[in-house]
C-alpha positions in Angstrom: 0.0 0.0 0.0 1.2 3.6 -0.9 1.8 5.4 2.0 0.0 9.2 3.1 3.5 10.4 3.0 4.7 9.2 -0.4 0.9 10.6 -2.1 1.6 13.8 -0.3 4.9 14.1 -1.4 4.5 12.9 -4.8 0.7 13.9 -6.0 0.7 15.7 -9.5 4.5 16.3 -8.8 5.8 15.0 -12.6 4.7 17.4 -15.5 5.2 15.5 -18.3 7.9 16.6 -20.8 8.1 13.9 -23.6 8.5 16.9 -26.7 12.2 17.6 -24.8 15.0 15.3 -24.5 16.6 12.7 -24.5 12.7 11.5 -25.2 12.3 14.3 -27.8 8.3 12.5 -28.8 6.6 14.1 -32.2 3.4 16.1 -30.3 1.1 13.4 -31.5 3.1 10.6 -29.4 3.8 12.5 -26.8 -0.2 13.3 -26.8 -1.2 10.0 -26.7 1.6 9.1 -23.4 0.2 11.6 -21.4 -3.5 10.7 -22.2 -2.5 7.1 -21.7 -1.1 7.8 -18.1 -4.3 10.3 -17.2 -6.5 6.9 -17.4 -3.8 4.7 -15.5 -4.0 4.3 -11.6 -0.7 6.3 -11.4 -2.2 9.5 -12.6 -2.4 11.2 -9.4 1.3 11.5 -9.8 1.1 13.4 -12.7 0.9 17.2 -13.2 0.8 19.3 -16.3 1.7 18.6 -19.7 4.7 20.9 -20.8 4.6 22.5 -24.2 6.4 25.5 -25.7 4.2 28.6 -26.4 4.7 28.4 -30.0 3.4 24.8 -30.8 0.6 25.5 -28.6 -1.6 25.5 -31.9 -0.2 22.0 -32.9 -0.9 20.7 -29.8 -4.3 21.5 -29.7 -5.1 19.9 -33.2 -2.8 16.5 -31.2 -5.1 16.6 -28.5 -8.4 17.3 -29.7 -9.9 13.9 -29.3 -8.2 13.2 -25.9 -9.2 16.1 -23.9 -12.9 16.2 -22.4 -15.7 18.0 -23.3 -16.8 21.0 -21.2 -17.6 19.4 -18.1 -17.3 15.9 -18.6 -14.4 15.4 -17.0 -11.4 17.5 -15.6 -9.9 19.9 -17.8 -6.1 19.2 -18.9 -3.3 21.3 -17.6 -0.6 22.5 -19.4 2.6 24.5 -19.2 3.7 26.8 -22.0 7.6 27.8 -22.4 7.4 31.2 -23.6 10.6 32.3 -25.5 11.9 35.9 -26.4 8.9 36.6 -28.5 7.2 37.8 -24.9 4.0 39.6 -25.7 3.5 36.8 -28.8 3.8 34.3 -26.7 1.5 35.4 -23.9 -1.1 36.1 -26.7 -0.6 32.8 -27.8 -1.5 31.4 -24.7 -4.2 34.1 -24.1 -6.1 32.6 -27.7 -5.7 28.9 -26.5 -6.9 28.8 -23.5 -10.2 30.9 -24.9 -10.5 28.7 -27.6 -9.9 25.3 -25.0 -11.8 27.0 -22.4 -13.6 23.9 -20.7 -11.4 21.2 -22.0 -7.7 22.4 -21.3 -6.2 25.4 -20.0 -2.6 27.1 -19.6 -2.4 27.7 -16.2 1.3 28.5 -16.2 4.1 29.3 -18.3 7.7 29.1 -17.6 11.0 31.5 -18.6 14.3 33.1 -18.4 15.7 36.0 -16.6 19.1 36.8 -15.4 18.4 39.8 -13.6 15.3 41.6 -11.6 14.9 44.0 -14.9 14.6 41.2 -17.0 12.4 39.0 -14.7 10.3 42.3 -14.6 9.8 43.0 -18.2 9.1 39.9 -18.9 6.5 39.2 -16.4 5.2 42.7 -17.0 4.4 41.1 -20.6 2.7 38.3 -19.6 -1.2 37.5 -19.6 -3.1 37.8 -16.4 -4.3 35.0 -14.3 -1.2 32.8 -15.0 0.9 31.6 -12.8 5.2 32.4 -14.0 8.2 30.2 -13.0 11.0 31.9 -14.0 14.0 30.3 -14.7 17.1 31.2 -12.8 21.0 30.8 -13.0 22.5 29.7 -10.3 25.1 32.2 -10.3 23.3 35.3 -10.3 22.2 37.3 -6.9 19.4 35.0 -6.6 18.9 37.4 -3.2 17.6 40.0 -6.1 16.2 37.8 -7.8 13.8 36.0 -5.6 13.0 39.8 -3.8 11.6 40.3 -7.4 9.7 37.4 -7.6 8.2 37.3 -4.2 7.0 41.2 -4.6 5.2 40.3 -8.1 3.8 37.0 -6.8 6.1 34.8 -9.3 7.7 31.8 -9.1 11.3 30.3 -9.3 12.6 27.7 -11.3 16.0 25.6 -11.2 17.2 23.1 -13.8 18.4 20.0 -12.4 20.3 18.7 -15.3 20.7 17.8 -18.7 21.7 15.2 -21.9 25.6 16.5 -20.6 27.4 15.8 -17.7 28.4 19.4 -17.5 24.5 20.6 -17.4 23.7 19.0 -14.4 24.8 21.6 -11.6 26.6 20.8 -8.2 25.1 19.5 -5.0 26.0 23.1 -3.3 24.7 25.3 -5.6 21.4 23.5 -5.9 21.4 23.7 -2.0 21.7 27.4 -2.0 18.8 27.4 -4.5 16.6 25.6 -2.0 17.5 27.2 1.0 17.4 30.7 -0.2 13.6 29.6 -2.2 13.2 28.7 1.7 14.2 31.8 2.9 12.3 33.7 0.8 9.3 31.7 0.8 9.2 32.1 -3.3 7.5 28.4 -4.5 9.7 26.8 -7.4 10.0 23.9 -9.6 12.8 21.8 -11.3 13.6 20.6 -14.6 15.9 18.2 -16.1 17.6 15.4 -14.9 15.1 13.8 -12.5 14.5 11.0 -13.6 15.3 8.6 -11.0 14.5 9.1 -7.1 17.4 8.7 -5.6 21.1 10.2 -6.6 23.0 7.8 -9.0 25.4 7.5 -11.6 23.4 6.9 -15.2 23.0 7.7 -18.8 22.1 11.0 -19.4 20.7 9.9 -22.3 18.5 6.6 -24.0 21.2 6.4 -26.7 23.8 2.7 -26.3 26.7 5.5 -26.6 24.9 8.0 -23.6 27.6 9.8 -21.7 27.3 9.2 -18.0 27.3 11.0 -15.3 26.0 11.3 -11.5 22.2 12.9 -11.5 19.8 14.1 -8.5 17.1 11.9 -7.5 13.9 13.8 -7.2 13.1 12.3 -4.2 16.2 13.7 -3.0 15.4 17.1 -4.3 11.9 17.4 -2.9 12.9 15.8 0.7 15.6 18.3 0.5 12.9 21.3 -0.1 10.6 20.0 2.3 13.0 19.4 5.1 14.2 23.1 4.0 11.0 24.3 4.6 10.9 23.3 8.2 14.2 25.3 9.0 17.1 23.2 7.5 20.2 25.0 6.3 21.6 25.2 3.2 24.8 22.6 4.1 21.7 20.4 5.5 19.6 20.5 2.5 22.9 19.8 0.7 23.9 16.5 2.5 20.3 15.5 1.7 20.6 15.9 -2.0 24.0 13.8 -1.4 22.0 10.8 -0.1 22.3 8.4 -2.5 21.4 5.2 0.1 17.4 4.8 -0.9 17.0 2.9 2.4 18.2 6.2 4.1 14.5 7.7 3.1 11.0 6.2 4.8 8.0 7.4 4.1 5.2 5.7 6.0 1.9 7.3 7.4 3.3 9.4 9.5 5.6 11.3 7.5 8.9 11.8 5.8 12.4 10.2 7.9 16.0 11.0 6.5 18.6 10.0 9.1 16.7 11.2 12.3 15.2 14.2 9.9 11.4 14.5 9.5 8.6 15.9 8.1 5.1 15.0 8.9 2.4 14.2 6.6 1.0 17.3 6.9 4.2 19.6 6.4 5.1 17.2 3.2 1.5 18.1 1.8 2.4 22.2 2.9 5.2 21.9 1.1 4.1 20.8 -2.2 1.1 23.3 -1.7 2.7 26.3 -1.5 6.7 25.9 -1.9 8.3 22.5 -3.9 6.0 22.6 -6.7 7.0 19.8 -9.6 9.7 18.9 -11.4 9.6 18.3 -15.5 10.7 15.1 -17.1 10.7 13.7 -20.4 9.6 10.3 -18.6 6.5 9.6 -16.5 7.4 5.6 -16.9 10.4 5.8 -15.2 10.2 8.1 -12.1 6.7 5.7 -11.4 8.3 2.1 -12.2 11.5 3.0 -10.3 9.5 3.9 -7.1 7.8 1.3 -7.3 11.1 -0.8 -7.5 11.6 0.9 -4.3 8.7 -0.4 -2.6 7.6 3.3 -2.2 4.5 2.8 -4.7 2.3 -0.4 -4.0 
């Protein structure tokens, strides 16, 4: 049986990414995955579909027989990238979710900024009623950064990794992420690089030749944030996403246990609520059948 503490931690927490690599799925298959997983008993894992602004049109015509009619059944959710055509984008998404309204809706859209001036313009360009995750570098002033967010009720975003050993950032500086998103109490999400739960050395890609490298788990990530949450520190949070023992995680009804750290039920649920949002991958199949490998899925 799936514990209250692993559904709390993991409900709707994969937004499904199949158009980006290493899956890289033509729309109409990557359609048809995330259809196929919204009927299976595993879908309360699953969050948003992810989709850049500009194909939002071809994604529509993709999913036109898979989505509901206006209230028959629960609208689908999707995530647009928006790219440096701002104001094109957000009237992109502005059109689609009018002409989906019932069936599907954008309800947030993710980009770039490198500074507060850019993070403002762009969401000053950006349609109403939509929640923004911006994505940040780690090596800016995230200080700045996150003031910015916070004051016009955005949201951060890290990336986790890549299909290149060298995109996938250090231990540290994802800490200092965490613990300043903490700090700030500024919700964020992840992308990249999260396929597995726990930390381990894999291909970074689905290719025989993939280069290898050591990747974040996500259960590591979001134990991290949730631990970080409750007060940890940044070198804390740190030796969290350093784990890379499953065994040193349990998740039963109570709560959340890594090495005589906890979080109950209740704080894990908080914590996806309002701070440790999602994380995007390319694969639903593999975060679900690898927790369940785990014993942490029944």
């Amino acid at each position: 049986m799936t514990s209250a503490s692993a559904r709390a931690l993991f409900a709707g927490l994969v937004d499904y990414a199949g158009l980006f690599p290493p899956a890289a799925l033509a729309m109409d298959a990557a359609v048809a995955e995330y259809a196929r997983w919204r009927r299976s008993p595993e879908a309360w894992m699953l969050g948003r579909f992810v989709a850049p602004a500009s194909r939002l049109v071809e994604l529509g015509r993709a999913s036109d027989a898979a989505l509901p009619a206006p209230g028959a059944g629960e609208p689908w959710r999707v995530s647009a990238l928006v790219g440096a055509d701002l104001r094109g984008d957000a009237a992109r998404v502005s059109s689609w979710n009018v002409s989906h309204s019932g069936r599907a809706a954008v309800d947030s859209v993710e980009l770039k900024a490198a500074s507060p001036r850019e993070a403002e313009a762009a969401l000053d360009a950006l349609p109403l009623g939509v929640a923004a995750f911006v994505e940040l570098p780690l090596d800016a002033d995230l200080s700045g950064l996150l003031t910015t967010l916070k004051r016009r009720g955005a949201r951060a975003k890290i990336r986790t990794g890549g299909v290149l050993p060298d995109a996938i950032p250090e231990p540290a500086a994802v800490a200092r992420f965490i613990a300043a998103c903490a700090h700030e109490r500024v919700p964020f999400k992840a992308t990249a690089g999260l396929h597995h739960p726990v930390r381990s050395d894999r291909a970074l890609t689905y290719e025989r030749d993939s280069p290898r490298a050591t990747m974040h788990g996500f259960l590591n990530v979001f134990a991290a944030a949730a631990l970080a949450r409750e007060g940890l520190s940044a070198d804390e949070v740190e030796a969290v996403l350093r784990e890379d023992d499953p065994a040193a995680f349990r998740l039963d009804e109570a709560g959340l246990d890594w090495r005589g750290l906890g979080a109950s039920t209740a704080a894990l649920a908080a914590a996806r609520r309002d701070f440790a949002v999602s994380f995007g991958s390319c694969s639903f199949a593999e975060p679900v059948a690898e927790l369940r490998a785990l014993g942490v899925l029944a």
